[in-house]
C-alpha positions as CSV (number, residue, x, y, z in Angstrom):
1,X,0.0,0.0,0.0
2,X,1.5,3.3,-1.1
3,X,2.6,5.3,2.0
4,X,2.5,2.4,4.2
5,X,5.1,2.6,7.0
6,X,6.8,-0.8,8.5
7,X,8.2,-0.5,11.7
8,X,10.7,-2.7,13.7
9,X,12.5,-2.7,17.0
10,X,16.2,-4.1,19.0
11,X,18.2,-3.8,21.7
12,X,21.4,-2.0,22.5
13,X,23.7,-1.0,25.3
14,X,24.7,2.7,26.2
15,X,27.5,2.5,28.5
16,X,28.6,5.4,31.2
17,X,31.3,4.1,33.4
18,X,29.9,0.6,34.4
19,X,26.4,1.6,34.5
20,X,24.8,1.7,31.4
21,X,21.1,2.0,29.9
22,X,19.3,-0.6,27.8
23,X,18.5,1.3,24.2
24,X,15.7,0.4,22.3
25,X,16.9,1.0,18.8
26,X,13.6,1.4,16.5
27,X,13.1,1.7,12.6
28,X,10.9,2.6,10.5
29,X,11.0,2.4,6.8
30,X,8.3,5.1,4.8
31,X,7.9,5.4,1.1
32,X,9.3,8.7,0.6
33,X,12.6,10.1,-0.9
34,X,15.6,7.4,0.2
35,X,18.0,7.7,2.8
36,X,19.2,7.1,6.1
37,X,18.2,9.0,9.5
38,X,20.0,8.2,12.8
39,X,18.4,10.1,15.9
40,X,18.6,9.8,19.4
41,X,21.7,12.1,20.4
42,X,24.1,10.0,18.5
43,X,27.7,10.7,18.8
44,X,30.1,11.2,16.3
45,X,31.9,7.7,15.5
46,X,28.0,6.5,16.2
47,X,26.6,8.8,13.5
48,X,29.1,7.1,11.1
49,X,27.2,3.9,12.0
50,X,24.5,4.8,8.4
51,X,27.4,3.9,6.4
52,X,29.1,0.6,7.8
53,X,25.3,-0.5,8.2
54,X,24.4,-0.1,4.8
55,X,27.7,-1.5,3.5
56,X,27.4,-4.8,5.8
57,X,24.3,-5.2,4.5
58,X,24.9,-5.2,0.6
59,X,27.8,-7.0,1.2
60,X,25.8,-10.1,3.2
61,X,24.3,-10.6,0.1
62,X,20.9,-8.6,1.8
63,X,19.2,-5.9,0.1
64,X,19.3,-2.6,1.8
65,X,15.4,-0.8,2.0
66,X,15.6,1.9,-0.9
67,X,13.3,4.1,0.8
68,X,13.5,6.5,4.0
69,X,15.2,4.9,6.9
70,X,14.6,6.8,10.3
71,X,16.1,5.2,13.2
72,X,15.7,6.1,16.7
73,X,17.5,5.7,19.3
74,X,15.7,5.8,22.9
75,X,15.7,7.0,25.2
76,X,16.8,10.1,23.4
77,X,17.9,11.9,26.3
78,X,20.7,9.7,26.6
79,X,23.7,10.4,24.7
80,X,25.2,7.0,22.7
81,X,28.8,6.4,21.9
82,X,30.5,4.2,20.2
83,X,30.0,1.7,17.2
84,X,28.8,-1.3,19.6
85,X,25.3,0.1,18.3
86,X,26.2,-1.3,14.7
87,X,24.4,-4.6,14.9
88,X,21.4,-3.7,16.7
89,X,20.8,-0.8,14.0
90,X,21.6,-3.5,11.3
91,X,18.9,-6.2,12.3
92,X,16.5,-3.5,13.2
93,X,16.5,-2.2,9.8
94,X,16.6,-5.2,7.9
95,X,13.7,-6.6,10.2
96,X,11.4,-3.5,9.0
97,X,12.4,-4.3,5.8
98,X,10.7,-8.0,6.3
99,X,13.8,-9.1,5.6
100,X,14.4,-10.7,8.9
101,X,11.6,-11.7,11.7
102,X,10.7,-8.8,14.1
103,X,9.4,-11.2,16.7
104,X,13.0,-12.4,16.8
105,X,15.0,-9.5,16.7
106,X,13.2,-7.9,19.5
107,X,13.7,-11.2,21.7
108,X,18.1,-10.4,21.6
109,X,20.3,-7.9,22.5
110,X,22.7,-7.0,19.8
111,X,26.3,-5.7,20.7
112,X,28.9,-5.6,17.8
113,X,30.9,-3.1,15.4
114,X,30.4,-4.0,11.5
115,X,32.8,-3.9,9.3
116,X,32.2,-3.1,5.8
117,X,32.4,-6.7,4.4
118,X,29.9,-7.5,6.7
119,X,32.2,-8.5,9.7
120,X,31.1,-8.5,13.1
121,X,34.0,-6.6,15.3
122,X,35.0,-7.0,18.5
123,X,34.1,-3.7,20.7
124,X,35.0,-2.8,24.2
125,X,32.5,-2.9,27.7
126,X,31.2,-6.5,26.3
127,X,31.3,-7.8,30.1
128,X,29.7,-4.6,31.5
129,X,27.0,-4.3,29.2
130,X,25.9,-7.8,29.5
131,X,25.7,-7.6,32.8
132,X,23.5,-4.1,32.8
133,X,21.5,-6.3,30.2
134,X,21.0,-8.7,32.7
135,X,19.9,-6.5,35.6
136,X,17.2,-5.5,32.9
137,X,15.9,-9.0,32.4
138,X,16.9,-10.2,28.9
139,X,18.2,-13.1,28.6
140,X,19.4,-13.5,24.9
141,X,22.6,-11.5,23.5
142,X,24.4,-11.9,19.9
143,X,28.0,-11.1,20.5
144,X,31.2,-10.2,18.5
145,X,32.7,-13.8,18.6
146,X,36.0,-12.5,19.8
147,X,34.2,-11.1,23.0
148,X,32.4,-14.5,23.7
149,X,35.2,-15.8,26.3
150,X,34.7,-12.5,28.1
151,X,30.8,-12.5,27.5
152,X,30.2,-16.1,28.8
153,X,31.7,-15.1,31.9
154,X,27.8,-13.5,32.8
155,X,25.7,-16.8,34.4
156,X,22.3,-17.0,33.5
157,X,22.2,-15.6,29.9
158,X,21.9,-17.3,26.4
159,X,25.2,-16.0,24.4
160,X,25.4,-16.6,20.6
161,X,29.0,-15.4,19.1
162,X,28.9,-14.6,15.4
163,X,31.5,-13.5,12.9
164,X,29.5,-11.6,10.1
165,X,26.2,-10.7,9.8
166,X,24.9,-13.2,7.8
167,X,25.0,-15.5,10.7
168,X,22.9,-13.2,12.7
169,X,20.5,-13.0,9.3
170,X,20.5,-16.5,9.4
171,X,19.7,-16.4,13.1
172,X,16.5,-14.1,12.6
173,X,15.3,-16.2,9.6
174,X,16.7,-14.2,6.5
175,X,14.2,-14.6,3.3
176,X,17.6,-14.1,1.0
177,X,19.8,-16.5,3.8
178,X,17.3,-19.1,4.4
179,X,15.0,-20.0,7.5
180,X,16.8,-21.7,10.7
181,X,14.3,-23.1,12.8
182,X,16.8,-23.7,15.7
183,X,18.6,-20.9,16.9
184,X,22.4,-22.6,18.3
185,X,22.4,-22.2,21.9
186,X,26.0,-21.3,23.6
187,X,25.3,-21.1,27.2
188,X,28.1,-19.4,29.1
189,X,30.8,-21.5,31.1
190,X,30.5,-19.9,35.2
191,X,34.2,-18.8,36.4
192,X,33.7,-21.8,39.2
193,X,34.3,-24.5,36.4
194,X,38.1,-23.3,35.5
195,X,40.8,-24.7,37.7
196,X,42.5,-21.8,36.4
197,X,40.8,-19.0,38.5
198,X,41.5,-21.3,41.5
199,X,45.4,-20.7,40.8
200,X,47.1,-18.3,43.5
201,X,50.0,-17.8,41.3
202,X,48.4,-17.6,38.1
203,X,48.4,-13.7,38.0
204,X,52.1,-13.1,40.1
205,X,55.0,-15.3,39.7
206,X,57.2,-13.2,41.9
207,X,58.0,-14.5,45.6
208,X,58.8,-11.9,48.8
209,X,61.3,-14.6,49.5
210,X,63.3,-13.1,46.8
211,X,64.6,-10.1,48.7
212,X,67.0,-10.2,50.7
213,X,68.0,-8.4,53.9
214,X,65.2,-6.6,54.7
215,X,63.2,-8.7,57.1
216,X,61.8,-5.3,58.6
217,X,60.3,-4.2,55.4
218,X,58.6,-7.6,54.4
219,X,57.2,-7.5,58.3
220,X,55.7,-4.3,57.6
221,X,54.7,-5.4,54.0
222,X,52.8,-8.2,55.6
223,X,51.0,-5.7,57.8
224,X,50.5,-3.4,54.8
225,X,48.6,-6.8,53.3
226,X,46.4,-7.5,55.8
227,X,44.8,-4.4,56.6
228,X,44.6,-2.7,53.1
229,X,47.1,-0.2,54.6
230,X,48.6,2.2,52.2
231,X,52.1,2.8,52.2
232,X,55.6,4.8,51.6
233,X,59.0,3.8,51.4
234,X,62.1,5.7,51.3
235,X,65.2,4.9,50.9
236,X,68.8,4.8,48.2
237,X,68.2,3.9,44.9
238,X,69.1,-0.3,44.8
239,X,68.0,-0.6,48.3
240,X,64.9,-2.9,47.3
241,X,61.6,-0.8,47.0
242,X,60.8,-1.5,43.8
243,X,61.6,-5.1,44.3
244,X,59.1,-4.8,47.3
245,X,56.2,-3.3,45.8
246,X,56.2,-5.7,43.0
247,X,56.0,-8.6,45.4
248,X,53.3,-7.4,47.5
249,X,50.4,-8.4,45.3
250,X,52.2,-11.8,46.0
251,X,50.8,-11.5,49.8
252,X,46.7,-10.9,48.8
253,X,44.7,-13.1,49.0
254,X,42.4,-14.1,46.3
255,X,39.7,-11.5,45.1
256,X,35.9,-12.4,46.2
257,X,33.6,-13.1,43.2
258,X,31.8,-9.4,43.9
259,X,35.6,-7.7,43.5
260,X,37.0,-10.3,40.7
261,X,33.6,-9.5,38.7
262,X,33.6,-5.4,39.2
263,X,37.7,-5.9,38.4
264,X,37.4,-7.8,35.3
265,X,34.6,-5.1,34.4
266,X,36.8,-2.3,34.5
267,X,39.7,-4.1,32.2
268,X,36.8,-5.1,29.9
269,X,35.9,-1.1,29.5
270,X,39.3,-0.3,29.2
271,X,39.1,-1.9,25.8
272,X,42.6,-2.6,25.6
273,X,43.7,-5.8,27.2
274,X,42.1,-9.8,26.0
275,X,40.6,-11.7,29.0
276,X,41.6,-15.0,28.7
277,X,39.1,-17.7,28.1
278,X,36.2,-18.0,30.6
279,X,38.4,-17.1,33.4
280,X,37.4,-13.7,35.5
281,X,40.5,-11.9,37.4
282,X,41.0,-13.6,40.6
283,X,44.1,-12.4,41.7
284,X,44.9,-8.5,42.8
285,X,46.0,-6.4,39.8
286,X,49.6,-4.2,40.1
287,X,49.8,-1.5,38.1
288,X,52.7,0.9,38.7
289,X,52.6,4.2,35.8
290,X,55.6,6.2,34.5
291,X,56.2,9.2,36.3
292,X,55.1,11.7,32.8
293,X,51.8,10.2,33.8
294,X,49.5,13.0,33.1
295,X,46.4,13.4,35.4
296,X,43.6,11.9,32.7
297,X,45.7,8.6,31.8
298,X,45.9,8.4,35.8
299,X,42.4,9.0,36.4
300,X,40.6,8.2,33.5
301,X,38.8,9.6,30.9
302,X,39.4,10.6,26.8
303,X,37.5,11.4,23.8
304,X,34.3,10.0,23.5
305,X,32.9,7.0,25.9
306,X,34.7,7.7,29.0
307,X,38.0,5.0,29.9
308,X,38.8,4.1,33.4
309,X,42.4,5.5,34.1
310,X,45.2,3.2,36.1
311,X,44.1,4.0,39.2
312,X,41.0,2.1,38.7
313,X,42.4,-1.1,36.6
314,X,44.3,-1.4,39.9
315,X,40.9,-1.4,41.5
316,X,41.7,-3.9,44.3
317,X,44.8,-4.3,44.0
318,X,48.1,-2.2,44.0
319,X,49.1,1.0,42.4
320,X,52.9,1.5,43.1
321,X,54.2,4.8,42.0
322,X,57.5,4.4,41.9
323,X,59.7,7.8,42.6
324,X,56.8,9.6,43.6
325,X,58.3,12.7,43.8
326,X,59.0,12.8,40.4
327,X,55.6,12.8,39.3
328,X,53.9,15.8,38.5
329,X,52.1,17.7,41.4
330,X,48.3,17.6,39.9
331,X,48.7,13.6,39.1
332,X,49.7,13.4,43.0
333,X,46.7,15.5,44.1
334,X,44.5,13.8,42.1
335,X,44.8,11.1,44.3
336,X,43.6,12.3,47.2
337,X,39.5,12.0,46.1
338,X,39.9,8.5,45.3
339,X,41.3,7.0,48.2
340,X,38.8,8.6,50.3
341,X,36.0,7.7,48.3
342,X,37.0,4.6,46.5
343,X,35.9,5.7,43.1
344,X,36.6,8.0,40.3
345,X,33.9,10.0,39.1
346,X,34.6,11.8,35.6
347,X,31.5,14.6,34.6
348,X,31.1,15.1,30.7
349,X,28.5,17.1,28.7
350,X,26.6,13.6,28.1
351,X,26.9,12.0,31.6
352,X,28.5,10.9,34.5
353,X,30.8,8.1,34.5
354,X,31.8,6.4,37.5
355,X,34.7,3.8,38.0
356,X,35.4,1.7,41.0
357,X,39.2,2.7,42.6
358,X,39.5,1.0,46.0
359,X,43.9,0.4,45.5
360,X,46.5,0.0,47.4
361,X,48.8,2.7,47.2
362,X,52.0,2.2,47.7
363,X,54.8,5.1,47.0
364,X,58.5,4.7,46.8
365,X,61.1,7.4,46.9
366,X,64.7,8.5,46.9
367,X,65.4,11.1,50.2
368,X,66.8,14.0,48.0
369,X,67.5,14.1,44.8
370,X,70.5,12.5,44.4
371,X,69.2,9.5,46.7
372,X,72.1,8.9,49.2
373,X,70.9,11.3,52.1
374,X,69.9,8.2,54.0
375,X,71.1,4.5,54.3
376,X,73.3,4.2,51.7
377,X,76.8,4.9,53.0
378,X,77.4,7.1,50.3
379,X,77.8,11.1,50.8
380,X,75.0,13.1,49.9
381,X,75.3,15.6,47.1
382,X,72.2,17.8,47.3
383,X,71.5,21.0,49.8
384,X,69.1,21.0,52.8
385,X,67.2,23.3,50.5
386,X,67.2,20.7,48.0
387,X,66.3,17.7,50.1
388,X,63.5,19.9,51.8
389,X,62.3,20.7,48.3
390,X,62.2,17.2,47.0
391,X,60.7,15.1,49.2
392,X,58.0,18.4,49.6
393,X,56.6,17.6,46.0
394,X,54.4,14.9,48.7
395,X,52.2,17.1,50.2
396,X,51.2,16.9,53.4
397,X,47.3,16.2,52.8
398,X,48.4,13.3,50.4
399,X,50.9,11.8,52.9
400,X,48.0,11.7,55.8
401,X,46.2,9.4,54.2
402,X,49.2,7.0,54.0
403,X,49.1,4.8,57.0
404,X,52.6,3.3,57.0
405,X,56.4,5.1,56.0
406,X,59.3,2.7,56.4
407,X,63.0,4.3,55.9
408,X,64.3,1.4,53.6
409,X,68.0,1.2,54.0
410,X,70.7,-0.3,51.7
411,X,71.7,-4.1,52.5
412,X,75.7,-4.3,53.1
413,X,77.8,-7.2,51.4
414,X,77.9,-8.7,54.8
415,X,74.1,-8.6,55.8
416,X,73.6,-9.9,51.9
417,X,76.0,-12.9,52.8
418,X,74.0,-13.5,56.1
419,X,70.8,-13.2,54.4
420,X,72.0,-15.5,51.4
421,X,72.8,-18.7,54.1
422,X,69.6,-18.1,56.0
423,X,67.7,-18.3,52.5
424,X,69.5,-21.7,51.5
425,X,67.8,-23.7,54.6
426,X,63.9,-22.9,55.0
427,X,62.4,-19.6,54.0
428,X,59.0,-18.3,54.4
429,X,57.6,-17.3,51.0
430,X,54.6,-15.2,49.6
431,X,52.4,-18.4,49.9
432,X,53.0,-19.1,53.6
433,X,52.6,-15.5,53.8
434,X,49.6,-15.0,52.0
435,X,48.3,-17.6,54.2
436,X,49.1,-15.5,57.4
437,X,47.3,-12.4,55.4
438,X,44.3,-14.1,54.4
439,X,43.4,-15.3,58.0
440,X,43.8,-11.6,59.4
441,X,41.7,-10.1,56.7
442,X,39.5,-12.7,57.8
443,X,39.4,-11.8,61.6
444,X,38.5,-8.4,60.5
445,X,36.0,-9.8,58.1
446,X,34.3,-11.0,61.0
447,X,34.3,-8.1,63.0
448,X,33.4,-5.9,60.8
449,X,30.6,-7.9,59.4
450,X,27.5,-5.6,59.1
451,X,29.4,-2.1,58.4
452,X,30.3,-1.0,54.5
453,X,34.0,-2.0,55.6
454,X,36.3,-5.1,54.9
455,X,39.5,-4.2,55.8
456,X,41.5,-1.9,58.9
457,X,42.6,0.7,56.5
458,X,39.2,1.2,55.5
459,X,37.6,2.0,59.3
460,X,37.2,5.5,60.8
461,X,39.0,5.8,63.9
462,X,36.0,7.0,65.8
463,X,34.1,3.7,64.5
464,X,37.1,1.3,66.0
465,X,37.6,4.1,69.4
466,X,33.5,3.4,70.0
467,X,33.1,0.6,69.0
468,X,36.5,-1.4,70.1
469,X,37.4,0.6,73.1
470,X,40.8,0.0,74.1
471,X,42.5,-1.0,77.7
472,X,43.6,2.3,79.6
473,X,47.0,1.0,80.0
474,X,47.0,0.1,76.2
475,X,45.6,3.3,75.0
476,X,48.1,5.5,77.2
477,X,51.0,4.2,74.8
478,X,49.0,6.3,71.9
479,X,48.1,9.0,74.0
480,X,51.6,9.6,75.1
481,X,52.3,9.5,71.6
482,X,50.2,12.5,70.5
483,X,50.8,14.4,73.4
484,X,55.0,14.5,72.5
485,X,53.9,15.3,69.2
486,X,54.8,12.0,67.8
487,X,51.7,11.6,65.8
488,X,48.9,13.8,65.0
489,X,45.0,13.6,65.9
490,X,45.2,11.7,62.0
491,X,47.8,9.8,62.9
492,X,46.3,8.7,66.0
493,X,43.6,7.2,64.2
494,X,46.2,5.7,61.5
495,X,48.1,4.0,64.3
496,X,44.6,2.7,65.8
497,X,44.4,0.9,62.7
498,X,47.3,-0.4,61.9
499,X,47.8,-1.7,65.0
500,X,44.2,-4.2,64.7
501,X,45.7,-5.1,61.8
502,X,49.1,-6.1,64.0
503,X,46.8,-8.2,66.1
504,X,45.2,-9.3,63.8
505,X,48.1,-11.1,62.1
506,X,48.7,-12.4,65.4
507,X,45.6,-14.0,66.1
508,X,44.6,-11.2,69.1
509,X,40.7,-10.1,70.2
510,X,42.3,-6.9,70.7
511,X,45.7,-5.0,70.4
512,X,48.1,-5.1,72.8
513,X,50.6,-2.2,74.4
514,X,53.3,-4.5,71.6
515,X,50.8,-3.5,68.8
516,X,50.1,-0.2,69.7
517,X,54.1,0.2,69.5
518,X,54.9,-1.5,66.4
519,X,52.4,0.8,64.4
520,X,53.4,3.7,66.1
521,X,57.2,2.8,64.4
522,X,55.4,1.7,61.2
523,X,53.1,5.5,61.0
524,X,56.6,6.9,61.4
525,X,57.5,10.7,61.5
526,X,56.4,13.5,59.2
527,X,60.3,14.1,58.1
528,X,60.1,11.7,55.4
529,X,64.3,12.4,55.9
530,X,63.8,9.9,58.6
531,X,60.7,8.6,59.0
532,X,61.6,5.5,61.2
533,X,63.7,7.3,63.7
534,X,61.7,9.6,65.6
């Protein structure tokens, strides 16, 4: 009938941060003039969409409407980015066409990138968008085949992977392909069935038996572990801090499902590294930037869909910034919201995106410039103006929320030798270690059970001073403390914390005048000169 309008309607994913909206992409084909209409506050690499559609489509041996095609994307106060809307805006159109079965399109979710022979790409945010899918209630996705290891890692949904879009014709019951009665089933393999997630050394190989010499420093790295407890270390160049940090995602213990989903998530949205088959990230990333970081590949952001930045691909694990003072001063500051909070939140025109960043900071850093002010032996070349100066670039509001500073001193040839025959008889390694961690993590599992918390570092002080009152004679040790102007009122409530996590290690209902001490040494002084000393 002249003038008669066919209409058609699929699904799609618009993704901000890790939340994300279900799009109902609609069609409508009207015998008018031809061409191709895209609404729904589109953005720019989506408005380019008309022409990898169309080309897809002739080249899938399919014949592209040659009348008016309006699509709309809704809801249209939304904005959309990014080509993941190809597909859906393929079957959409070719289902108001006729040439594929509307009652089957609008059954799916459709997430892929075309190519112009037809190819269905890979696209970023697969595991994310499933998953706000999910929460919607649709059970059925097509997906880019080379996202289905990361897609089938969402339980409960019906994942077909497809290579071009003439499988997905085929899928919907193509006229020009041919009907297919049975639509392939792929259901998704959970995370519990790999033996591979279930590996403690599948993500880090390295062992804290590997250092040498600096029992002190692996003591307080244990503590660091089992409390969450950021941390600083100063000290020589070659004195082992870098050797340090990189072992200490050796002493977590294994992420929960919760934090090994929302941590897989983020790397899926990043766009920029594979997940292995069927296998979510189980064990605590490390990610440790240059120092010409700038403050947006830190925190996140770019052009177009919002990226998470490194501090939130290190999203329960470790982010070790290696000579800290080196980086700029903005990257430092930027920081300071996320560790409070324990997310990034980045505002843009269309939206606001919001990743997960609940790390472990851990920053390392010479004493002066030249690096032998302290523990090396050597003489130091630099001023006290210059050493003042340098280690200043750590400001003091970044530095109070860092709960333990070692002084890490150099290891002499004799020590090293003495070190070297203790190592050839028995050694305690990362996994004896991470044994001891995972226990005291979950001692204060247990007590905190019921409050937004998991770990020490995480607790006000006024929570632990109400709710875990101290012995007098226990709390006189810290009160001593602040009134000689060891610590601060902050650093009270740093030293409360780090000293549960002291007992916890050991097994204690309740610190002990011996825990209060050790994290009194561990909080350290503010002269980062000699922060173990005072």
């Amino acid at each position: 009938m002249p003038g008669k309008k066919m209409l058609a309607k699929a699904y799609a994913i618009s993704l901000m941060g890790l939340a994300g909206t279900v799009v109902e992409v609609e069609s409508e084909i009207s015998s008018t003039l031809p061409g191709f209409i895209l609404v729904g506050l589109p953005d720019a690499s989506l408005s380019e969409a008309k022409d990898r559609v169309r080309a897809a489509i002739q080249n899938s041996s399919l014949k592209m409407p040659d009348r008016r095609v309006t699509v709309n994307l809704s809801p249209a106060s939304v904005r959309k980015q990014g080509s993941s809307f190809d597909l859906a805006i393929a079957v959409s159109v070719m289902a108001a066409a006729g040439s594929l079965r509307a009652d089957s399109v609008s059954q799916w979710i459709h997430i892929g990138e075309l190519g112009l022979d037809g190819s269905v790409r890979r696209v970023a945010g697969i595991l994310p968008a499933l998953l706000v899918a999910k929460a919607a209630g649709i059970e059925n996705a097509v997906v880019p085949s080379s996202n289905f290891a990361e897609a089938s890692l969402v339980d409960g949904m019906n994942i077909v992977p497809v290579d071009h879009f003439l499988q997905v014709a085929q899928m919907h019951g193509s006229i020009a392909v041919g009907d297919v009665d049975a639509i392939p089933k792929m259901l998704p393999r959970t995370p519990e069935q790999s033996d591979e997630l279930k590996d403690p050394n599948n993500f880090v190989n390295l062992d804290i038996a590997d250092v040498l010499g600096q029992e002190e420093a692996i003591e307080a790295l244990v503590v660091a572990a089992a409390g969450g407890h950021h941390l600083l270390m100063v000290g020589p160049p070659g004195a082992g801090k870098t050797m340090m940090a990189e072992r200490l995602p050796s002493l977590l213990p294994d992420l929960k499902l919760d934090q090994a989903l929302e941590t897989t998530a983020v790397v899926s949205i990043a766009g920029n590294r594979r997940i292995s088959e069927g296998s979510l990230l189980f064990r605590p990333p490390f990610e440790a930037p240059h120092h010409t970081a700038s403050v947006s590949s830190l925190v996140g952001g770019g052009l177009g869909m919002p990226r998470p930045g490194v501090i939130s691909l290190a999203n329960h694990g470790v982010l070790f910034l290696d000579e800290a003072p080196e980086f700029q001063k903005p990257v430092l500051e930027a920081l300071r919201q996320p560790l409070e909070s324990g997310e990034v939140v980045i505002n843009r025109s269309a939206g606001t995106a919001k990743f997960p960043a609940r790390f472990q900071l851990v920053l390392a850093a010479n004493p002066c410039p030249c690096g032998y002010a302290i523990g090396s032996g050597k003489s130091c070349r630099c001023s006290e103006q210059q050493r003042q100066k340098y280690l200043a670039k750590l400001s003091g509001p970044l530095l109070d929320r860092v709960d333990i500073r070692l002084q890490i001193e150099s290891v002499s040839p004799a020590q090293m030798a003495i070190a070297r025959n203790k190592a050839s008889g028995a050694t305690t390694g990362s996994r004896q270690l991470r044994d001891c961690v995972a226990i005291a993590r979950q001692r204060a599992e247990a007590r905190l059970a019921g409050t937004p918390w998991r770990t020490n570092s995480q607790v006000p002080g006024s929570y632990l001073r109400k709710h875990f009152p101290l012995s007098t004679s226990v709390s006189e040790r810290l009160e001593k403390a602040l009134d000689h102007g060891r610590i601060s009122m902050r650093g009270y409530d740093r030293c409360l914390r780090v000293a549960w996590s002291v007992a916890d290690l050991a097994g204690r209902d309740l610190p002990n005048e011996f825990d209060i001490a050790k994290a009194i040494f561990l909080r350290g002084s503010d002269d980062l000169a000699g922060v173990n000393n005072g």
